[in-house]
PDB file of N, CA, C and O in Angstrom:
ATOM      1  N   UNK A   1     -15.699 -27.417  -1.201  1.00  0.00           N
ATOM      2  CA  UNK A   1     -14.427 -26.686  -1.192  1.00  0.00           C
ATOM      3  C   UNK A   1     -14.601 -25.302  -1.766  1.00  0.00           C
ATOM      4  O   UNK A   1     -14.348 -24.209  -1.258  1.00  0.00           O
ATOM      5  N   UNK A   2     -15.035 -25.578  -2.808  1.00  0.00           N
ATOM      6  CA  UNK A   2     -15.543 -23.966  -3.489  1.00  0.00           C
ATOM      7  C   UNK A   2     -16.193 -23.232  -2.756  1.00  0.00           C
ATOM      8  O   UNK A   2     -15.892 -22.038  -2.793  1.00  0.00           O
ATOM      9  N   UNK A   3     -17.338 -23.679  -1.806  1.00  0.00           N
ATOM     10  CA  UNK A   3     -18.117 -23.327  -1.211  1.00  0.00           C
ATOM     11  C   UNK A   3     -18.123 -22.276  -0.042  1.00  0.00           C
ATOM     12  O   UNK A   3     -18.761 -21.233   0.106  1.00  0.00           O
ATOM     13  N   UNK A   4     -16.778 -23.198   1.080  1.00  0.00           N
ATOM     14  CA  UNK A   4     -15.870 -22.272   1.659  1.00  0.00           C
ATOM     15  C   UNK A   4     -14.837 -21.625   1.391  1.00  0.00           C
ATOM     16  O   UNK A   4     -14.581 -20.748   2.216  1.00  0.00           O
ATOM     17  N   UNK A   5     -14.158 -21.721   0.568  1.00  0.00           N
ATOM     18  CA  UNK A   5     -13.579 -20.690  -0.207  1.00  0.00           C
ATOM     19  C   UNK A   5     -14.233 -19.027  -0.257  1.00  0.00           C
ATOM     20  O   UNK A   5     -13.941 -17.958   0.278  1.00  0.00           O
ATOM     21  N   UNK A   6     -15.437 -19.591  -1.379  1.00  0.00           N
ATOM     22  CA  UNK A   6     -16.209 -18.079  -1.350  1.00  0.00           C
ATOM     23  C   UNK A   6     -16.639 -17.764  -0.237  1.00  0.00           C
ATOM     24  O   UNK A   6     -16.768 -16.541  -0.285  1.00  0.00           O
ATOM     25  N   UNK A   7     -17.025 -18.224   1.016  1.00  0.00           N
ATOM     26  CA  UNK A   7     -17.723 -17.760   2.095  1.00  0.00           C
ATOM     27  C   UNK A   7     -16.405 -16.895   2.757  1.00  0.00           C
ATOM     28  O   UNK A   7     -16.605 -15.783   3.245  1.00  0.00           O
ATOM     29  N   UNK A   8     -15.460 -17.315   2.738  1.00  0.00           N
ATOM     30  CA  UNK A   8     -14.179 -17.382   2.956  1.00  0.00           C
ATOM     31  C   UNK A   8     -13.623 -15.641   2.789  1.00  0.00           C
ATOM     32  O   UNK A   8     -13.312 -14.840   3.672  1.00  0.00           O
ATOM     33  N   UNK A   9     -13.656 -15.495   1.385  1.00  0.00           N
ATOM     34  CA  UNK A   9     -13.364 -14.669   0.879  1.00  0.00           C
ATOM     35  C   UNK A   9     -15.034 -13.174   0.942  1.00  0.00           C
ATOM     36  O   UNK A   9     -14.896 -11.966   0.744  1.00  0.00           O
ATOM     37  N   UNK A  10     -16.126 -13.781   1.213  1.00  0.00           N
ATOM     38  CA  UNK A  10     -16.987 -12.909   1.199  1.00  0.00           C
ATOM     39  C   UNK A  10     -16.709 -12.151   2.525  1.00  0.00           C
ATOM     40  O   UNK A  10     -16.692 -10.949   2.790  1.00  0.00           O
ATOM     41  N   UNK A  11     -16.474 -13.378   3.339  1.00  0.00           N
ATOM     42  CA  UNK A  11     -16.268 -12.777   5.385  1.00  0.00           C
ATOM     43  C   UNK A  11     -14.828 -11.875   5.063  1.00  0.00           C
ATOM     44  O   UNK A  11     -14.521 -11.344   6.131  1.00  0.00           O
ATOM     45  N   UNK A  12     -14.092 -11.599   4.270  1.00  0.00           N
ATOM     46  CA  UNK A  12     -12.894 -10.926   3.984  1.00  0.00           C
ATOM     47  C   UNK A  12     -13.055  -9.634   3.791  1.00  0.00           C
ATOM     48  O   UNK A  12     -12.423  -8.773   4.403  1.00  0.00           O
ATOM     49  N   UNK A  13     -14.231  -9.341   2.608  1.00  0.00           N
ATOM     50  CA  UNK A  13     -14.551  -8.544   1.733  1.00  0.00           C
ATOM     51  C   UNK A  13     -15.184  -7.674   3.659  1.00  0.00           C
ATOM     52  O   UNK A  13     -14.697  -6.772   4.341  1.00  0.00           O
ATOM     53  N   UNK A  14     -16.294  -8.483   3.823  1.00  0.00           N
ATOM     54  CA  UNK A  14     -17.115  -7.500   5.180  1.00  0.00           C
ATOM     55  C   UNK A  14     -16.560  -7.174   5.914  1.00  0.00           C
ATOM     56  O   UNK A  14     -17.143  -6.330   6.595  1.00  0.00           O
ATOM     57  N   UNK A  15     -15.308  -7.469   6.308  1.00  0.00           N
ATOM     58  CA  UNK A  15     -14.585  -6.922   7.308  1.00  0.00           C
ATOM     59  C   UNK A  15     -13.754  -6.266   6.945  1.00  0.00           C
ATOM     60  O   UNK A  15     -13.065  -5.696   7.791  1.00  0.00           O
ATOM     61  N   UNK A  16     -13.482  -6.078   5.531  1.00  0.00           N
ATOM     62  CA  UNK A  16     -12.530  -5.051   5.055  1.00  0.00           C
ATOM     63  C   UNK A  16     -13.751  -3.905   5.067  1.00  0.00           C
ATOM     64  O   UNK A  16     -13.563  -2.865   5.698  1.00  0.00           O
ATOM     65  N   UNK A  17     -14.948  -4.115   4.383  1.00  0.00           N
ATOM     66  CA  UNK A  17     -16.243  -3.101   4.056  1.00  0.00           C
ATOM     67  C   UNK A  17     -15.791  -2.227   6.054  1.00  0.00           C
ATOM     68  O   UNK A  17     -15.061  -1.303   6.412  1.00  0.00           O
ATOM     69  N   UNK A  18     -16.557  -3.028   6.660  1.00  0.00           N
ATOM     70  CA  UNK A  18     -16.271  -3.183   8.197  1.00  0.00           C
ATOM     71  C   UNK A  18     -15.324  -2.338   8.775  1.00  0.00           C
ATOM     72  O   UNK A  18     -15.375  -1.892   9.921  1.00  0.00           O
ATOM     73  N   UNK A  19     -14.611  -2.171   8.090  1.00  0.00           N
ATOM     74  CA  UNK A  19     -13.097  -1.344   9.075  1.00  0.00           C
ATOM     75  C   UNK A  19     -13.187  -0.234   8.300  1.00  0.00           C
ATOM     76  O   UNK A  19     -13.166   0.793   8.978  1.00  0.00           O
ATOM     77  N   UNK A  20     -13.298  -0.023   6.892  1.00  0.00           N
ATOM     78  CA  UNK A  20     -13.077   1.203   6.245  1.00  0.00           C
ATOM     79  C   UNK A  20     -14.780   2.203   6.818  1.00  0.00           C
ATOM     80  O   UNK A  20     -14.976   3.383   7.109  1.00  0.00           O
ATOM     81  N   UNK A  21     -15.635   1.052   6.756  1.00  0.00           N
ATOM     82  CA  UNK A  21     -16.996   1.677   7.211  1.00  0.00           C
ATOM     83  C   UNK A  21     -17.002   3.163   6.581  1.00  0.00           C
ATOM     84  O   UNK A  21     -16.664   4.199   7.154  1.00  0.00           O
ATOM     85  N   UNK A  22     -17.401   3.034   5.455  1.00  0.00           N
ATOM     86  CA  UNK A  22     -17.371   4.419   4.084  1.00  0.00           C
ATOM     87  C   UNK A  22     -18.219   4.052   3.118  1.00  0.00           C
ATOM     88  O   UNK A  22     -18.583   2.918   2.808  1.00  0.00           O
ATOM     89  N   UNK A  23     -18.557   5.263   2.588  1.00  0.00           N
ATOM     90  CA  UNK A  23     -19.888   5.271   1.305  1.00  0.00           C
ATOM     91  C   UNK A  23     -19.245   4.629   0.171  1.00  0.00           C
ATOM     92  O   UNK A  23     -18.401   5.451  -0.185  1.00  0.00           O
ATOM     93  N   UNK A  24     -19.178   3.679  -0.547  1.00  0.00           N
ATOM     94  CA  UNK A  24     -18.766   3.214  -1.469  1.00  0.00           C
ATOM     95  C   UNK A  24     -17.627   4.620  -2.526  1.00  0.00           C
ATOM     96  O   UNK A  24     -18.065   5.707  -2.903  1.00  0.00           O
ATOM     97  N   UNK A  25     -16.833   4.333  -2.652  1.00  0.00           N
ATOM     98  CA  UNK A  25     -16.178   5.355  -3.347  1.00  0.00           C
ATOM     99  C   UNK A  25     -14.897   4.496  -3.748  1.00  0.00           C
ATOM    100  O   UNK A  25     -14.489   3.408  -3.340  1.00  0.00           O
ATOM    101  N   UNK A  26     -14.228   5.741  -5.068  1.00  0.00           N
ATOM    102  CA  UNK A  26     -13.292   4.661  -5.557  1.00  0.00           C
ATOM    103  C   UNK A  26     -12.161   4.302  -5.141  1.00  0.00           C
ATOM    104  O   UNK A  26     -11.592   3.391  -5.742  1.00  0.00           O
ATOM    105  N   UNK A  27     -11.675   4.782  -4.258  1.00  0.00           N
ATOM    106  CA  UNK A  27     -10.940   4.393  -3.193  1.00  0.00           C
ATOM    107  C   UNK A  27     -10.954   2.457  -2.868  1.00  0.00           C
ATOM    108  O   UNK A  27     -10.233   1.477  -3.054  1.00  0.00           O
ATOM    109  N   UNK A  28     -12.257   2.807  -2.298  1.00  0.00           N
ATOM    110  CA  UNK A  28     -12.330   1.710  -1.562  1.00  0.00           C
ATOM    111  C   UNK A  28     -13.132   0.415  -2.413  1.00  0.00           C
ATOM    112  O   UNK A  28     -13.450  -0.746  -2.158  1.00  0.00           O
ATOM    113  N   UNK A  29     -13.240   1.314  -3.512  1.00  0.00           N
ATOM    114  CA  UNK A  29     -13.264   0.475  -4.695  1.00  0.00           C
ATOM    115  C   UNK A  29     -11.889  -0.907  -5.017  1.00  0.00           C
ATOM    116  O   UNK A  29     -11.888  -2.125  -5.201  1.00  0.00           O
ATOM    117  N   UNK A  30     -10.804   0.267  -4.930  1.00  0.00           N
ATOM    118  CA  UNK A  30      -9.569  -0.349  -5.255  1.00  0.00           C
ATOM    119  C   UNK A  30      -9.214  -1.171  -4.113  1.00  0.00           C
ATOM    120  O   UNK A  30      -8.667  -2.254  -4.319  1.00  0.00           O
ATOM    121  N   UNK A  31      -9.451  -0.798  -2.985  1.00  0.00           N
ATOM    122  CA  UNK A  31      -8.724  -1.653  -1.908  1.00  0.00           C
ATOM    123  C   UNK A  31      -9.639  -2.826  -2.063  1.00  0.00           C
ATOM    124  O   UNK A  31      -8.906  -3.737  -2.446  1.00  0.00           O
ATOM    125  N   UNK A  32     -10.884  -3.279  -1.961  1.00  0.00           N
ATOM    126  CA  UNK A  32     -11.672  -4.482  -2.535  1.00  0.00           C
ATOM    127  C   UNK A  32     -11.541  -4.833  -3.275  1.00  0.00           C
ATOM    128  O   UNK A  32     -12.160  -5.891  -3.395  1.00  0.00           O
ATOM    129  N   UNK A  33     -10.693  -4.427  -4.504  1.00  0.00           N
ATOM    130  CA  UNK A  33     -10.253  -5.055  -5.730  1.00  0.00           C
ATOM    131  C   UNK A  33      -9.172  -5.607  -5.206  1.00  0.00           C
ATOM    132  O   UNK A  33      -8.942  -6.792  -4.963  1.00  0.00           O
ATOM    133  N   UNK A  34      -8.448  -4.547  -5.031  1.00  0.00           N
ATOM    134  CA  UNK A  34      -6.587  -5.441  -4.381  1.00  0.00           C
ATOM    135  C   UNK A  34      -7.002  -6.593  -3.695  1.00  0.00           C
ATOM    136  O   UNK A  34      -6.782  -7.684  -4.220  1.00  0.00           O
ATOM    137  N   UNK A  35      -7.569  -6.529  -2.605  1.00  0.00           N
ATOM    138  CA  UNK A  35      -7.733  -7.842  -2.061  1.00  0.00           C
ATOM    139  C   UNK A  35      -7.963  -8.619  -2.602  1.00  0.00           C
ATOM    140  O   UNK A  35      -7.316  -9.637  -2.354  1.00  0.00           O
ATOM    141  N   UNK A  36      -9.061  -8.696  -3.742  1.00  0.00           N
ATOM    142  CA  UNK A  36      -9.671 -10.191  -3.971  1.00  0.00           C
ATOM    143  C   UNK A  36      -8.467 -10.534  -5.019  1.00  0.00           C
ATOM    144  O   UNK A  36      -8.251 -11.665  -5.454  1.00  0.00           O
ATOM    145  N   UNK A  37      -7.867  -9.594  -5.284  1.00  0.00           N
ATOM    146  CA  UNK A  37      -6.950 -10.420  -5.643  1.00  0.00           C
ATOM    147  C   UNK A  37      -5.474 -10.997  -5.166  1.00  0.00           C
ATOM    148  O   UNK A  37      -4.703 -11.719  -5.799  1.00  0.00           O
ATOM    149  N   UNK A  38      -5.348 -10.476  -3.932  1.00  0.00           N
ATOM    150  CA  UNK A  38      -4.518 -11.275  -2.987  1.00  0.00           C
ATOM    151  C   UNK A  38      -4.868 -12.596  -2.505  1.00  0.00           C
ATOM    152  O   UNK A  38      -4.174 -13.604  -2.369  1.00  0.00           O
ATOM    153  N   UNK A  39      -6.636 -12.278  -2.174  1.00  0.00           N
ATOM    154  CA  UNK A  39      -7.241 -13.921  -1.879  1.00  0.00           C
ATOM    155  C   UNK A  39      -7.036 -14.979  -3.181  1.00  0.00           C
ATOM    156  O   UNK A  39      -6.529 -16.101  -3.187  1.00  0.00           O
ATOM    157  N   UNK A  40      -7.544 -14.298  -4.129  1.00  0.00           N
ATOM    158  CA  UNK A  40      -6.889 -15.303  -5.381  1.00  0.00           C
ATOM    159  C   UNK A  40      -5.477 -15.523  -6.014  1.00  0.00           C
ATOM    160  O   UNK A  40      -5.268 -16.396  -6.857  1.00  0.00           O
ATOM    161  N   UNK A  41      -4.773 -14.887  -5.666  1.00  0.00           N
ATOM    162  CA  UNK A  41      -3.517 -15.382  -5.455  1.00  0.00           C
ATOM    163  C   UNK A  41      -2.815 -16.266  -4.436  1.00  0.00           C
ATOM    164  O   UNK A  41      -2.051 -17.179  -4.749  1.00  0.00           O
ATOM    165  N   UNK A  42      -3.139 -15.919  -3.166  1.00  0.00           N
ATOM    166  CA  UNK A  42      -2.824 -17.026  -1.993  1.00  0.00           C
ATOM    167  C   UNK A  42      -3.871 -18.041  -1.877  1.00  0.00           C
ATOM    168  O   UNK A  42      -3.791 -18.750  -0.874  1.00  0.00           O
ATOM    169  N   UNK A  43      -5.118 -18.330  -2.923  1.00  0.00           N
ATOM    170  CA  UNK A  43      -5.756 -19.445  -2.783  1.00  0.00           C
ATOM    171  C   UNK A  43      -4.866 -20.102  -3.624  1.00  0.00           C
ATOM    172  O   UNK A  43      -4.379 -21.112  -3.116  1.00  0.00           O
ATOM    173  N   UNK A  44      -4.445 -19.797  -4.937  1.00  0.00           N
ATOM    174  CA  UNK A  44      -3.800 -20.614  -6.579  1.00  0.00           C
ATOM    175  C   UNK A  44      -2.286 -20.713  -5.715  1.00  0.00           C
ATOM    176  O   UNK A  44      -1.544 -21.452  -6.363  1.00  0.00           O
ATOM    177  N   UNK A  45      -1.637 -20.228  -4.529  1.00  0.00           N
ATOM    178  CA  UNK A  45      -0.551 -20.406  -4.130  1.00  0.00           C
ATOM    179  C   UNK A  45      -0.656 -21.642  -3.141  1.00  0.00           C
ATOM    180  O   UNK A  45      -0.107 -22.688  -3.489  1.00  0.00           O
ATOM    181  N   UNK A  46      -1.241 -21.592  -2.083  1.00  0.00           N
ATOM    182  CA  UNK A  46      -1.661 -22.554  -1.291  1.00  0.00           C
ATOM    183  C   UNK A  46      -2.178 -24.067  -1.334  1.00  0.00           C
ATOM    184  O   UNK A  46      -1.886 -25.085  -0.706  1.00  0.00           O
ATOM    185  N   UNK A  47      -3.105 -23.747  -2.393  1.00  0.00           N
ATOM    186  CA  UNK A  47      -4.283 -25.264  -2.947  1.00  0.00           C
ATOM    187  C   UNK A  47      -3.625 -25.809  -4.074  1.00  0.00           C
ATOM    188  O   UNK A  47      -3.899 -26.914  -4.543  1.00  0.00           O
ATOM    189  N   UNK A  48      -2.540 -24.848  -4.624  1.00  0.00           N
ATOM    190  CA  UNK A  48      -1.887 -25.881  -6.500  1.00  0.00           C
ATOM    191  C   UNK A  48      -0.321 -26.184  -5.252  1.00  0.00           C
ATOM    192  O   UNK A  48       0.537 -25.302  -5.275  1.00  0.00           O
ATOM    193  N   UNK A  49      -0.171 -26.999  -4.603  1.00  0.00           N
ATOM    194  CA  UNK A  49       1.212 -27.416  -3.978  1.00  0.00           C
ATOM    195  C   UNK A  49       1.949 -27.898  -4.970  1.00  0.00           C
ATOM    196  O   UNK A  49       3.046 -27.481  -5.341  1.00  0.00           O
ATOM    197  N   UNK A  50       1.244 -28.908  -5.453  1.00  0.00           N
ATOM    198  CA  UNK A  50       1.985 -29.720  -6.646  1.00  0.00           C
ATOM    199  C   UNK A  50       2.331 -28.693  -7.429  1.00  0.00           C
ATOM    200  O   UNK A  50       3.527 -28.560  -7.171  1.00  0.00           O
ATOM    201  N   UNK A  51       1.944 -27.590  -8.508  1.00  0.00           N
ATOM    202  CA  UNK A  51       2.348 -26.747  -8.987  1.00  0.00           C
ATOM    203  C   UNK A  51       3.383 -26.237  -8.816  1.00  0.00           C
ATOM    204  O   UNK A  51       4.189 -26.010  -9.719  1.00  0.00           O
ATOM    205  N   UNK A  52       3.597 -25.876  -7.232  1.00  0.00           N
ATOM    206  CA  UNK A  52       4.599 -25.387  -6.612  1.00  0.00           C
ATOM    207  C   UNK A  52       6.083 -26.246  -6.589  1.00  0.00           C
ATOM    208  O   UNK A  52       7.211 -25.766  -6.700  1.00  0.00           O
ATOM    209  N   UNK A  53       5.790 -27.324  -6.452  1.00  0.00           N
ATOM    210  CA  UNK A  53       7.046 -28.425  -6.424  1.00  0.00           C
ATOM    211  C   UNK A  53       7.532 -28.849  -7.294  1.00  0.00           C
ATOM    212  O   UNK A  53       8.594 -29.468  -7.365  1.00  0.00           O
ATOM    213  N   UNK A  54       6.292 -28.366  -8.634  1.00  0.00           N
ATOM    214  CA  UNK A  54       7.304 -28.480 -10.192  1.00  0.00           C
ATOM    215  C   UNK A  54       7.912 -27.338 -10.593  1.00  0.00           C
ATOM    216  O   UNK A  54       8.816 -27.351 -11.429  1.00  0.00           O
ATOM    217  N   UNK A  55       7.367 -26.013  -9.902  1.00  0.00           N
ATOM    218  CA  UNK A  55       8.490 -25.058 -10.779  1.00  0.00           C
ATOM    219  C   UNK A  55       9.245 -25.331  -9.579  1.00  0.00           C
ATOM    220  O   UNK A  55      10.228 -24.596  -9.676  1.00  0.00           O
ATOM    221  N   UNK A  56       9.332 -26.015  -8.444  1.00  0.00           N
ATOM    222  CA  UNK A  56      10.700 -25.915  -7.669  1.00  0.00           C
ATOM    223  C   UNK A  56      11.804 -27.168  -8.413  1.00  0.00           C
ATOM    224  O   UNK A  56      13.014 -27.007  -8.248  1.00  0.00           O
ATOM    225  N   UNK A  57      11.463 -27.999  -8.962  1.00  0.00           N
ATOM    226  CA  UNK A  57      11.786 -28.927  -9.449  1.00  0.00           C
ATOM    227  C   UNK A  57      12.732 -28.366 -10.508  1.00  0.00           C
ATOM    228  O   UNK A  57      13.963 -28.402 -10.499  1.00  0.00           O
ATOM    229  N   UNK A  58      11.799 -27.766 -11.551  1.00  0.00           N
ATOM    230  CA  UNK A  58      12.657 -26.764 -12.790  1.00  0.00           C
ATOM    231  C   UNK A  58      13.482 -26.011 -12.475  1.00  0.00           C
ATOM    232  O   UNK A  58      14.638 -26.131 -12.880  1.00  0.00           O
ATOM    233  N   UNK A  59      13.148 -25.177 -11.783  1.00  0.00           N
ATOM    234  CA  UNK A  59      14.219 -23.933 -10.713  1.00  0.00           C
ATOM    235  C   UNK A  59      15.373 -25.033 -10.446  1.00  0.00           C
ATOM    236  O   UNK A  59      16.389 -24.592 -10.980  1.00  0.00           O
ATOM    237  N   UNK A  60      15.600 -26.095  -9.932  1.00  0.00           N
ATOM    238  CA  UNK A  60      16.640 -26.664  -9.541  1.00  0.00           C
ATOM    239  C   UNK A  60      17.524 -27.274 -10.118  1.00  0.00           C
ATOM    240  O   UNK A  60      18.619 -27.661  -9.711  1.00  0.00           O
ATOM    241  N   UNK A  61      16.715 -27.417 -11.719  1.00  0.00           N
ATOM    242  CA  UNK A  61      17.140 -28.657 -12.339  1.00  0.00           C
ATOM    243  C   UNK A  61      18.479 -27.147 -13.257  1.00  0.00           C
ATOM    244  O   UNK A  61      19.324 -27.491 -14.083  1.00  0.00           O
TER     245      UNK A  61
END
């Protein structure tokens, strides 16, 4: 699971590298940062469900 995850997120990273196709700079520093942390946010959103159904639980109560 971990395994594809990171492969997951590496094939993300190259095709973001891929489209900007630029000399490393800090720019594109930041946009590879932003992402990985969108991927780690919609992984901890997606894979914790249960998580999700207890703060919906609290939210309701």
């Amino acid at each position: 699971g971990v395994y594809i995850i990171t492969l997951a997120v590496l094939n993300g990273l190259l095709l973001v590298l891929g489209l900007f196709d630029l000399h490393p700079s800090n720019g594109l520093i930041f946009v590879v940062a932003a992402y990985s942390l969108i991927c780690l946010f919609a992984i901890k959103y997606f894979w914790n469900r249960d998580l999700k159904e207890e703060l919906n639980r609290r939210l309701h109560l």
